[in-house]
N, CA, C and O of each residue as an XYZ file, in Angstrom:
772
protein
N     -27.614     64.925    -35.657
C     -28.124     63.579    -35.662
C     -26.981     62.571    -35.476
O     -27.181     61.656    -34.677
N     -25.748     62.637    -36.153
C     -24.831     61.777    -36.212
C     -24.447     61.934    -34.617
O     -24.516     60.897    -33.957
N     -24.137     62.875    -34.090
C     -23.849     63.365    -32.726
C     -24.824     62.216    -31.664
O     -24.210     61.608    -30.788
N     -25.990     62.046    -31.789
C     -26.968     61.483    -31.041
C     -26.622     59.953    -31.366
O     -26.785     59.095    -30.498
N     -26.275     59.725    -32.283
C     -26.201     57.683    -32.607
C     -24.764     58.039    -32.128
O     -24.319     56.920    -32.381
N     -24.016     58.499    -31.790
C     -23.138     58.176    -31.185
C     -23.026     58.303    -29.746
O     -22.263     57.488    -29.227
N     -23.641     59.183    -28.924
C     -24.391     59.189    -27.519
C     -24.780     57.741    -27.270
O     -24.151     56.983    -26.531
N     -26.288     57.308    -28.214
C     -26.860     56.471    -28.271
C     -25.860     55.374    -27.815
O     -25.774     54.754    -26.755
N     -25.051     55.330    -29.092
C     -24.028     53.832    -28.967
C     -22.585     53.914    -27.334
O     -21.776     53.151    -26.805
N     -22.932     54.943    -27.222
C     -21.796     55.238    -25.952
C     -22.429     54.415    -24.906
O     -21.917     53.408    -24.417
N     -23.496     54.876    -24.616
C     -24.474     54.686    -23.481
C     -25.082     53.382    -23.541
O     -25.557     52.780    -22.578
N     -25.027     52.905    -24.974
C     -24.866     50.953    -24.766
C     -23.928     50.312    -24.498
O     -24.234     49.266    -23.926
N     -22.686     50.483    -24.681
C     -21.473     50.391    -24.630
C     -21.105     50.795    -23.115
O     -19.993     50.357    -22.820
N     -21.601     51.366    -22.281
C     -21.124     51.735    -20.845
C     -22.417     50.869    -20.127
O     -22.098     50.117    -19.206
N     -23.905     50.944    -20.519
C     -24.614     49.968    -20.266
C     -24.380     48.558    -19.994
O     -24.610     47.983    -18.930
N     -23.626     47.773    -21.668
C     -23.298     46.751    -21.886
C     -22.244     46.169    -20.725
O     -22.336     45.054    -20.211
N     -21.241     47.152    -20.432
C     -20.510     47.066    -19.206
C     -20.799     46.850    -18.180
O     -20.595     45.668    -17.900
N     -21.167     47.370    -17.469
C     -21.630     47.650    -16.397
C     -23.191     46.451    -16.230
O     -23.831     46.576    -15.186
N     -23.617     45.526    -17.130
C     -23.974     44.267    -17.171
C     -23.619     43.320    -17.213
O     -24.211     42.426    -16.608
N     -22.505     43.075    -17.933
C     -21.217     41.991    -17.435
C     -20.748     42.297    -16.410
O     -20.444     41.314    -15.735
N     -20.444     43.663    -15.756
C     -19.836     43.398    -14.585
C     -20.448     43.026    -13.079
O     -19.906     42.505    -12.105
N     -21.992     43.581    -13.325
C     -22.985     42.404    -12.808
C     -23.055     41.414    -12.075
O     -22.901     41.069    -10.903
N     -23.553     40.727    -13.877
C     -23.250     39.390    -13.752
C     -22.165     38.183    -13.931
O     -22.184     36.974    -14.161
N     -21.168     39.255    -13.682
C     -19.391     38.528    -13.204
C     -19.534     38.634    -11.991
O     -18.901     37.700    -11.499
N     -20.141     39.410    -10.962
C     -19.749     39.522     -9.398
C     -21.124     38.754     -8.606
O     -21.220     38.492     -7.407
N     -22.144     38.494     -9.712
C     -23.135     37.701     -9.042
C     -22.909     36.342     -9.751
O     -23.897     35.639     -9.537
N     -22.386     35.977    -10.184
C     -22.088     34.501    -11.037
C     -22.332     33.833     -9.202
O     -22.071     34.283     -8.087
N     -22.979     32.528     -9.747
C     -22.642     31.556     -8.710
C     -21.543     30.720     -8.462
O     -21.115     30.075     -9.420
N     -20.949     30.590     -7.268
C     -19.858     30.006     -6.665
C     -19.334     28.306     -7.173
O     -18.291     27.654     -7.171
N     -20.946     28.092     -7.629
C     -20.839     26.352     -7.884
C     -20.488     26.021     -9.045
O     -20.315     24.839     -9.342
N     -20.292     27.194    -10.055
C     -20.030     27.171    -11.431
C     -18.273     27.734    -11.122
O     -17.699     27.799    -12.208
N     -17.261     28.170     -9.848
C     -16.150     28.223    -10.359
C     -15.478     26.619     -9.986
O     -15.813     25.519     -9.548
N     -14.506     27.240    -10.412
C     -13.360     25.219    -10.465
C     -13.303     25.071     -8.771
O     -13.247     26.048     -8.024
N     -13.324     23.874     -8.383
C     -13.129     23.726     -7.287
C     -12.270     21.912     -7.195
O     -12.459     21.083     -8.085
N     -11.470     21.664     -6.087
C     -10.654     20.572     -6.273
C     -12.265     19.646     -6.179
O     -13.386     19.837     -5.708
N     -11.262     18.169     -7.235
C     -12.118     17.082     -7.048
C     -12.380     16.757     -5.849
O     -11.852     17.159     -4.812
N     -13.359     15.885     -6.027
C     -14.416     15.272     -4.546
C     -13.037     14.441     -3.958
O     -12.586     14.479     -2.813
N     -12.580     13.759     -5.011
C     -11.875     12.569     -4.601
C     -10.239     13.155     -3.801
O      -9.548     12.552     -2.981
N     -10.050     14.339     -4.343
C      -8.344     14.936     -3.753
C      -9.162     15.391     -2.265
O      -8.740     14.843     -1.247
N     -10.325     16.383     -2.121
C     -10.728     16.939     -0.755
C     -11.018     15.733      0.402
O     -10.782     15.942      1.592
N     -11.659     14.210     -0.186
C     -11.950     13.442      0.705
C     -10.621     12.321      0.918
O     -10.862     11.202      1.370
N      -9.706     12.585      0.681
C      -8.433     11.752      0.878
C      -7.308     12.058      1.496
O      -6.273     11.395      1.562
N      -7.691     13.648      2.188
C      -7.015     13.983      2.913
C      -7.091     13.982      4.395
O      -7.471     15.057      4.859
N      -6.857     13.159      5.154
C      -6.514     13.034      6.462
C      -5.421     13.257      6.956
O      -4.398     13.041      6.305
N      -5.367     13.986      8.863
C      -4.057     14.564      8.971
C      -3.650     12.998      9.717
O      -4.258     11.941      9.885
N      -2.255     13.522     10.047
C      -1.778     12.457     10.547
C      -1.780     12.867     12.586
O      -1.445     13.929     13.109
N      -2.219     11.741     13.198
C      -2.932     11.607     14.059
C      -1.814     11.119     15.616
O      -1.330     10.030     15.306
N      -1.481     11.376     16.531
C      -0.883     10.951     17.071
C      -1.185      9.376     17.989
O      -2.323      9.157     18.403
N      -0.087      8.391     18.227
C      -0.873      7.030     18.555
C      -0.437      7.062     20.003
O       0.579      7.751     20.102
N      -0.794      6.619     21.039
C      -0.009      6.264     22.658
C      -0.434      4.556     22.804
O      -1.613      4.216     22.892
N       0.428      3.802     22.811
C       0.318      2.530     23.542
C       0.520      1.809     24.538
O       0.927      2.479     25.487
N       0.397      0.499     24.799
C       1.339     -0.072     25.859
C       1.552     -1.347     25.458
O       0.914     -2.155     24.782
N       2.759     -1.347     26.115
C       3.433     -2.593     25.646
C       4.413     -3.350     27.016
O       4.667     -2.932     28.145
N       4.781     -4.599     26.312
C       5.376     -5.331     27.707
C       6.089     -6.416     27.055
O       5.828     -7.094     26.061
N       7.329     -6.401     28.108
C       8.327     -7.502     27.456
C       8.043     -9.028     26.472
O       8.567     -9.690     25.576
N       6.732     -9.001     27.443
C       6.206    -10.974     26.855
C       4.815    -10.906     27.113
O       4.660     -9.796     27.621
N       3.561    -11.554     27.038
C       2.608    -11.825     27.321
C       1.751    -12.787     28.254
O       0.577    -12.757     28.625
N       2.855    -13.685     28.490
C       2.590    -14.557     29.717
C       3.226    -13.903     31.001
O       4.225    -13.201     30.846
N       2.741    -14.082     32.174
C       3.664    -13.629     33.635
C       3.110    -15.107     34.409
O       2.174    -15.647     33.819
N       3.471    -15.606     35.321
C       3.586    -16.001     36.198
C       2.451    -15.334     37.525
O       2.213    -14.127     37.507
N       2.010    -15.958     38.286
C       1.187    -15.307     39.219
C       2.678    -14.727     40.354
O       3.783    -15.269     40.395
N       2.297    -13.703     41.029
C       3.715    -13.276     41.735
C       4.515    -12.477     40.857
O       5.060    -11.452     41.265
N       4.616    -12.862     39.730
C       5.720    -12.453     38.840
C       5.233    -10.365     38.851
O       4.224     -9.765     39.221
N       6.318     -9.988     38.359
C       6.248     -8.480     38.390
C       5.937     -8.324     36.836
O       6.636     -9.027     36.106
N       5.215     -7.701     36.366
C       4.874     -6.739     35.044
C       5.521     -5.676     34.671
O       5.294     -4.822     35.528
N       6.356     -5.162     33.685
C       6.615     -4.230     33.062
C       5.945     -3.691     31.865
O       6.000     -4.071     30.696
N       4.905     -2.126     32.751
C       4.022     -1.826     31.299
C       4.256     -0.309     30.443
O       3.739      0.744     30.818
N       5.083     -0.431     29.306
C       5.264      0.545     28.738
C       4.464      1.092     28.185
O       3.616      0.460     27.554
N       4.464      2.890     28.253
C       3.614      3.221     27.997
C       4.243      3.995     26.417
O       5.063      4.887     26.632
N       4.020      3.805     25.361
C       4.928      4.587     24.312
C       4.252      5.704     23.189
O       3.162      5.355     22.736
N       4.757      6.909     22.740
C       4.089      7.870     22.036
C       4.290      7.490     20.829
O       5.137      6.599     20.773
N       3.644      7.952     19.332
C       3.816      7.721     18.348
C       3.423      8.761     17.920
O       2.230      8.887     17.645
N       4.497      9.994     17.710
C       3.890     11.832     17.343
C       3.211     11.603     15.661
O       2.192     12.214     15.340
N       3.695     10.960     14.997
C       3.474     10.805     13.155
C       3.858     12.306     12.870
O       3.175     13.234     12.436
N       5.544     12.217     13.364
C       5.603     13.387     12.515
C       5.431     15.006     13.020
O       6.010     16.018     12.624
N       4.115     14.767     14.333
C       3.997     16.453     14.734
C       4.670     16.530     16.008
O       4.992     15.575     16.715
N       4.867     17.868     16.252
C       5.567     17.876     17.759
C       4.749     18.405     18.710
O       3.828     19.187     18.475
N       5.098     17.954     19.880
C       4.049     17.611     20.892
C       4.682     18.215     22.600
O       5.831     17.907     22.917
N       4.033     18.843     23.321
C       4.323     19.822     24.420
C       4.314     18.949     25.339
O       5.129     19.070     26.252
N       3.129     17.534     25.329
C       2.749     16.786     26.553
C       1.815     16.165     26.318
O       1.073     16.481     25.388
N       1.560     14.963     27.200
C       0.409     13.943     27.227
C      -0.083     13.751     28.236
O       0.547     13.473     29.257
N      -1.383     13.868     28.153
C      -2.072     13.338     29.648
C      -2.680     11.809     29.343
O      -3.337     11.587     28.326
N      -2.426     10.921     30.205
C      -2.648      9.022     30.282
C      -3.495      8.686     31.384
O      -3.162      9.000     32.527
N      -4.621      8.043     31.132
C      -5.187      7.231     32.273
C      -5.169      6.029     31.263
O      -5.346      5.827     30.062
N      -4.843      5.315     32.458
C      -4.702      3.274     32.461
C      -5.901      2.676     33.141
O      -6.297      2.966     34.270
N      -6.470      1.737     32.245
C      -7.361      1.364     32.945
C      -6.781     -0.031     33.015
O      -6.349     -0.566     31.994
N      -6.758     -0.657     34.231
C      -6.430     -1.893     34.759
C      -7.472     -2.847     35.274
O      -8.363     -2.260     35.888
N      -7.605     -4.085     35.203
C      -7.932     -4.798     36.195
C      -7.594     -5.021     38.266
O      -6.624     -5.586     38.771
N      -8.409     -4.558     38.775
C      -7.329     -4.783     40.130
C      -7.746     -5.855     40.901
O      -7.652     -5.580     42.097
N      -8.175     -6.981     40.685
C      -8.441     -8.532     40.618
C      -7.227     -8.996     40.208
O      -6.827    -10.119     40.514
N      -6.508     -8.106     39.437
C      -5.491     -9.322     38.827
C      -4.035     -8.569     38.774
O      -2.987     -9.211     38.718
N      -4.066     -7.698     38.789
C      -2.756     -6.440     38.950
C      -2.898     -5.241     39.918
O      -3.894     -4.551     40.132
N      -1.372     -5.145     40.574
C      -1.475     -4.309     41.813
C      -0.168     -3.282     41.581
O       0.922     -3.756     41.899
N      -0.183     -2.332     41.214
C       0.975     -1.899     40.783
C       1.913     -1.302     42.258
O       1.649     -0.950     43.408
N       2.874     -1.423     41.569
C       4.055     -1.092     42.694
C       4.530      0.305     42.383
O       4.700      0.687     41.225
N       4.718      0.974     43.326
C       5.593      2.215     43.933
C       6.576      2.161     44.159
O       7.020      1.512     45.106
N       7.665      3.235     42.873
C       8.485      3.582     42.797
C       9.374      4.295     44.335
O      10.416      4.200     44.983
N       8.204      4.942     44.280
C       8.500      6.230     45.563
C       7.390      6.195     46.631
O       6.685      5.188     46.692
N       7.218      7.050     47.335
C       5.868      7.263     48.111
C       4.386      7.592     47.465
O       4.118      8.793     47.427
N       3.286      6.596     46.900
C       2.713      7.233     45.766
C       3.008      7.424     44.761
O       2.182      8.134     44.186
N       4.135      7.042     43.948
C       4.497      7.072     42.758
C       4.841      6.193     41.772
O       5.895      5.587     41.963
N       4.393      6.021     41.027
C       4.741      4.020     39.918
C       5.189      4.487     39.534
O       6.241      4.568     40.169
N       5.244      5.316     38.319
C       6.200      6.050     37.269
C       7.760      5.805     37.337
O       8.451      6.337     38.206
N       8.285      4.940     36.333
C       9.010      5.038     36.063
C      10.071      5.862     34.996
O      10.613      5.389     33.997
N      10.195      7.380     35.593
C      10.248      7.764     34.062
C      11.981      8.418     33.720
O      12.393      9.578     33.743
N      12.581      7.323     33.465
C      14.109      7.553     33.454
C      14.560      7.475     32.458
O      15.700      7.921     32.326
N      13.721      6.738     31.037
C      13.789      6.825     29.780
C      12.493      7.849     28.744
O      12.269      7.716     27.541
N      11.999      8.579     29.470
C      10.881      9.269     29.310
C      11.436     10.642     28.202
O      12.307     11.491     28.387
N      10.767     10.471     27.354
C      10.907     11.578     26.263
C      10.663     13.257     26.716
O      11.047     14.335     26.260
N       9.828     12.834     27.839
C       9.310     14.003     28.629
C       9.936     13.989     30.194
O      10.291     13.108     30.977
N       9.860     15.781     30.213
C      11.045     15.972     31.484
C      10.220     16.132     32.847
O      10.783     15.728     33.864
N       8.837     16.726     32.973
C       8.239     16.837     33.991
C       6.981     16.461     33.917
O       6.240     16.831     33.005
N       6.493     15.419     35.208
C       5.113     14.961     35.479
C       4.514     15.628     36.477
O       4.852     15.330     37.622
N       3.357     16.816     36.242
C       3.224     17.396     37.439
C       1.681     17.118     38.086
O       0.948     17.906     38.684
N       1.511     15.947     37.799
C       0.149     15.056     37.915
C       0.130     13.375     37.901
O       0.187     12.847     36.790
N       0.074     12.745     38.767
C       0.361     11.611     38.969
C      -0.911     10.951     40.501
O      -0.777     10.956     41.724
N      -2.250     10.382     39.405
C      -3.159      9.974     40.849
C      -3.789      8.472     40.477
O      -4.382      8.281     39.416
N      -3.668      7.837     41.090
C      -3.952      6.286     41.167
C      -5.097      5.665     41.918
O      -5.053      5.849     43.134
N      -6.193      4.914     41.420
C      -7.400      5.073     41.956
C      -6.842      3.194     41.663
O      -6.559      2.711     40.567
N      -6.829      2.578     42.811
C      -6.467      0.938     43.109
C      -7.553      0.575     43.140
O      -7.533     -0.587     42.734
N      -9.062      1.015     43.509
C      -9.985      0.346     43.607
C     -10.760      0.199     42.404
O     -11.553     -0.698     42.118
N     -10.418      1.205     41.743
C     -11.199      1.761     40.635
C     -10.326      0.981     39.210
O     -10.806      0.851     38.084
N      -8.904      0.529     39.673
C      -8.377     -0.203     38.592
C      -7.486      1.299     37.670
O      -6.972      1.189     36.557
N      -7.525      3.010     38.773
C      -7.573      3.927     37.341
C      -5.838      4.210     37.906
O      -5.377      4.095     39.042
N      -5.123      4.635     36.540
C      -3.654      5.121     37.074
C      -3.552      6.691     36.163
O      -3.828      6.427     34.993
N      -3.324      7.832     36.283
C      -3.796      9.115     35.224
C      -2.337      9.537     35.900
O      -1.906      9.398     37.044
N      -1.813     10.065     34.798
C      -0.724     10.851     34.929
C      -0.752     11.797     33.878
O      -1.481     11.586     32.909
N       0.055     12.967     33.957
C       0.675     14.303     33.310
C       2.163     14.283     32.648
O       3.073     14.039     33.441
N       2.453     14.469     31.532
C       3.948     14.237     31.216
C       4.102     15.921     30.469
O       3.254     16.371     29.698
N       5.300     16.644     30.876
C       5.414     17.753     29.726
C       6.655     17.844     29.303
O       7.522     17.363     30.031
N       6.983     18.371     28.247
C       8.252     18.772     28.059
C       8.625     19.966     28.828
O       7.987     20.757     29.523
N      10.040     19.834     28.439
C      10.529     21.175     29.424
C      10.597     22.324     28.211
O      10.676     22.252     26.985
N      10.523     23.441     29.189
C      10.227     24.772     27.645
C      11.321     24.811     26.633
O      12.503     24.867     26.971
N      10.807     24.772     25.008
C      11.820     24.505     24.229
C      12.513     23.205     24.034
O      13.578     23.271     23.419
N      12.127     22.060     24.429
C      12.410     20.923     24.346
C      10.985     20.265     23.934
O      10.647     19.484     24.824
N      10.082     20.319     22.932
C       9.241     19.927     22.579
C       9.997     18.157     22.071
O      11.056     17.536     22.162
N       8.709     18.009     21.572
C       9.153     15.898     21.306
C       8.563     16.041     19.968
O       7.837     16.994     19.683
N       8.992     14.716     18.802
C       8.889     14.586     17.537
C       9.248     12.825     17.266
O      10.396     12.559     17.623
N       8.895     12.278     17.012
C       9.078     10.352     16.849
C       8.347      9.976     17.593
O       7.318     10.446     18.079
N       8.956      8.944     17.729
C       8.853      7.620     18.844
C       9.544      7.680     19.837
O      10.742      7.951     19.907
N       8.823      7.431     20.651
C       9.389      6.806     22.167
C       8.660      6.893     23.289
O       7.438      7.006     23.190
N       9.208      6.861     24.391
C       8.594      6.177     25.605
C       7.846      7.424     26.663
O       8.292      8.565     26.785
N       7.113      7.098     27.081
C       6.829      8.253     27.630
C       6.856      7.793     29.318
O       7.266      8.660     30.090
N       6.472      6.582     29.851
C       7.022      6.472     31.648
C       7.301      5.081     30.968
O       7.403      4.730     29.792
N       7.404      4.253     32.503
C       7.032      3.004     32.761
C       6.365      2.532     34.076
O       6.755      3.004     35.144
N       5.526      1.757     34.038
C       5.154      1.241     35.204
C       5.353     -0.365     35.865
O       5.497     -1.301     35.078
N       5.350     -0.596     37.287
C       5.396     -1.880     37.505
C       4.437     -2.396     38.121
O       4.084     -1.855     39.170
N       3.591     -3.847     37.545
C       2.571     -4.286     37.987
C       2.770     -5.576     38.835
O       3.516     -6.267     38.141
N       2.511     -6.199     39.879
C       2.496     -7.345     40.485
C       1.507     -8.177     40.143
O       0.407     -7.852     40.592
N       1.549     -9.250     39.425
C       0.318    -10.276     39.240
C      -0.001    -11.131     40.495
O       0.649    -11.893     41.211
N      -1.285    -10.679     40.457
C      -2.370    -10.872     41.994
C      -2.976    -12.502     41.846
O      -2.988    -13.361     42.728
N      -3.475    -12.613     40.403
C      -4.880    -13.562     40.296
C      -4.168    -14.224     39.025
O      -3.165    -13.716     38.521
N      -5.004    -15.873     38.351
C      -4.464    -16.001     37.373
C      -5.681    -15.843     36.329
O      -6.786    -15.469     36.721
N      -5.359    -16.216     34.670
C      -6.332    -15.573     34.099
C      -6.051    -14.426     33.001
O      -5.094    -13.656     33.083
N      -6.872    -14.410     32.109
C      -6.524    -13.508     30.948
C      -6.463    -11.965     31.462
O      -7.259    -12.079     32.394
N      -6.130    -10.829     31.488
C      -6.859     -9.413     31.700
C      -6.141     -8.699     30.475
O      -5.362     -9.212     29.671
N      -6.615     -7.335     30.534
C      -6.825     -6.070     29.412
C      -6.442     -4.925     30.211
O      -7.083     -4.438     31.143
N      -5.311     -4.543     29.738
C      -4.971     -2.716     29.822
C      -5.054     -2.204     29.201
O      -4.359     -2.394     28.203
N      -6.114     -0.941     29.251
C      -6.095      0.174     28.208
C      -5.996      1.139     28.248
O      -6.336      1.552     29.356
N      -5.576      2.144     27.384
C      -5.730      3.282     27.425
C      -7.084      4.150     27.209
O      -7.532      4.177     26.063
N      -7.685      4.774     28.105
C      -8.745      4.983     27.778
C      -8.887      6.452     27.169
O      -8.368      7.432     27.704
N      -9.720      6.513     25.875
C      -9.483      7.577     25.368
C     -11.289      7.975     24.129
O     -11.816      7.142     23.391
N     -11.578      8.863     24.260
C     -12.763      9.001     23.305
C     -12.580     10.481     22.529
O     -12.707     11.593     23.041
N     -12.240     10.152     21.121
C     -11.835     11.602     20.367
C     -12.732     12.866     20.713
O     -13.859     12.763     20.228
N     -12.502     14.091     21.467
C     -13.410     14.978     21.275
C     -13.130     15.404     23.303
O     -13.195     16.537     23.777
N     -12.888     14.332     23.956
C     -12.986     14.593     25.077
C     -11.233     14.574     25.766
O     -10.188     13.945     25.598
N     -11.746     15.659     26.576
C     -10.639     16.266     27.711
C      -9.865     16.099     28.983
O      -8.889     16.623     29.521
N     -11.342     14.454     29.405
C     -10.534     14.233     30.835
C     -10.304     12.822     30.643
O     -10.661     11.974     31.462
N      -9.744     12.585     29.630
C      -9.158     11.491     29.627
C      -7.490     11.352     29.076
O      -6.552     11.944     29.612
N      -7.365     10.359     27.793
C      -6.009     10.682     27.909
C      -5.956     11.551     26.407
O      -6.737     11.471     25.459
N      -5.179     12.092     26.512
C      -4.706     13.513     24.939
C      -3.391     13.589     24.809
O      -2.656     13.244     25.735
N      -2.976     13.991     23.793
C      -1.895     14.391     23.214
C      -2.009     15.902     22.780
O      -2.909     16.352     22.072
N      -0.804     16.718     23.391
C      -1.343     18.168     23.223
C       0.045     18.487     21.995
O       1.251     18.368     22.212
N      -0.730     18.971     20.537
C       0.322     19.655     20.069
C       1.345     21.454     20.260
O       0.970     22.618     20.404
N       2.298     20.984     20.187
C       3.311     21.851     20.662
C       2.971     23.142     20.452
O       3.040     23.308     19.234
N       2.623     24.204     21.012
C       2.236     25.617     20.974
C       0.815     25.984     21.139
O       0.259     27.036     21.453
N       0.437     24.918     20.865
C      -1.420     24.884     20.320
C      -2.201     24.428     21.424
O      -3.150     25.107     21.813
N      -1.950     23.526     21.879
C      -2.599     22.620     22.856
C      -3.732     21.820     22.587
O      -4.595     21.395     23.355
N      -3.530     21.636     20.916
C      -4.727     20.907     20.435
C      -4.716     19.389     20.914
O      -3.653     18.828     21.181
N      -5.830     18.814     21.000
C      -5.297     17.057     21.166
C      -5.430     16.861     19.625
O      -6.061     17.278     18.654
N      -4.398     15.920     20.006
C      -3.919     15.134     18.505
C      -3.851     13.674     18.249
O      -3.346     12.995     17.355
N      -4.659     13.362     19.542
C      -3.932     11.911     19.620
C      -5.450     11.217     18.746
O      -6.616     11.610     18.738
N      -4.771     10.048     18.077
C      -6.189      9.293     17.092
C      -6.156      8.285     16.696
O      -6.549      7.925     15.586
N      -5.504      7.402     17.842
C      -5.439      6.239     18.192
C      -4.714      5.104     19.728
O      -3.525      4.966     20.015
N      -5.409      4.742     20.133
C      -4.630      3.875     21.177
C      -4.415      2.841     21.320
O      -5.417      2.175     21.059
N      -3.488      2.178     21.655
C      -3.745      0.331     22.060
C      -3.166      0.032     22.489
O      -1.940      0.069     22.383
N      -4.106     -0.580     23.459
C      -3.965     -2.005     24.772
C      -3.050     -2.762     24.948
O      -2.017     -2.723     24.279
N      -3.286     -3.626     25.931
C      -2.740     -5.155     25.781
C      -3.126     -5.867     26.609
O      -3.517     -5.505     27.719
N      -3.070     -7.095     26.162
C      -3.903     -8.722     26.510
C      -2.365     -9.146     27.550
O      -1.240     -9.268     27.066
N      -2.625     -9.268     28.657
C      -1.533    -10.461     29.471
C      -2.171    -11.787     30.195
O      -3.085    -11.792     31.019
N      -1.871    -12.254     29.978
C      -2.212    -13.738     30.391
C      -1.334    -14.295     31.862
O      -0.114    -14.461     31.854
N      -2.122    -14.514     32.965
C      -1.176    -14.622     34.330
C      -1.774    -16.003     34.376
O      -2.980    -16.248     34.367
N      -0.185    -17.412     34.456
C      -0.708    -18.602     34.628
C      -0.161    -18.944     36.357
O      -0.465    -20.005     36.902
């Protein structure tokens, strides 16, 4: 008899087990620790910026335009950028460097453009910038320059045209990955009197 209450108590005891271990591997997920709402929603990455910029904001009608185009990595490093400019061509006519070519790129962070097409009617200018292999980019700086001739007088807008998510416009590709990174752009207002 003593033999049997101890069976008995074994076999609750391996029972009892084998019920916690159960309901330890079916526990629900929403009952373990998980970070606050407030640390998971405050994390944003840091985003790459492309702008343009220009010596002054007034030109002269006739007068020539200088429009920089500049990267802002925040930090990540970056293989290459693809840029379309959207221009007015009522009021700016850009000039050629070369045969077909505006790009000025002699202070350019990046070593080869192997895409460079200019639509004058359309107002569109799209270029390609890459680094050379192993020379990836990290800061600030410039990525071409271009030169514009003021045609008309009157306020106009250059932008960079860009919509997060899409491919044929302008991107920032990070270095190895080819992710776009870019997550922000801006313009500029010139005024031709």
């Amino acid at each position: 008899m003593f033999k049997k209450i101890i069976i008995i108590l074994i076999i609750l005891a391996v029972l009892m087990l084998l019920c916690l271990g159960i309901i330890f591997l079916l526990k629900p997920k929403s009952l373990t620790p998980s970070k606050p709402e407030a640390e998971v929603s405050s994390f944003q990455p840091k985003l790459a910026i492309l702008s343009l910029d220009s010596p002054k904001a007034n030109y002269q009608l006739g007068e020539t335009l200088p429009l920089i185009i500049n990267l802002d990595s925040k930090g990540l490093i970056v293989d290459g950028v693809d840029v379309l400019i959207i221009y007015n061509s009522s009021y700016l006519k850009p000039q050629f460097l070369t045969d077909k070519n505006p790009l000025d790129t002699t202070e350019s962070v990046f070593a080869v453009f192997p895409l460079v097409k200019i639509d004058e009617a359309m107002g569109q200018i799209k270029f390609s910038a890459l680094s050379s292999p192993g020379q990836s980019f990290m800061g600030k700086g410039q990525v071409a320059k271009l030169q514009f001739k003021t045609i008309h007088q009157g306020e106009t807008f250059l932008e960079i045209k860009f919509k997060p998510g899409l491919t044929n416009d302008s991107n920032v590709a990070l270095a190895g990955k080819g992710k776009d990174i870019l997550g922000k752009v801006e313009g500029l207002k010139i005024f031709i009197q």
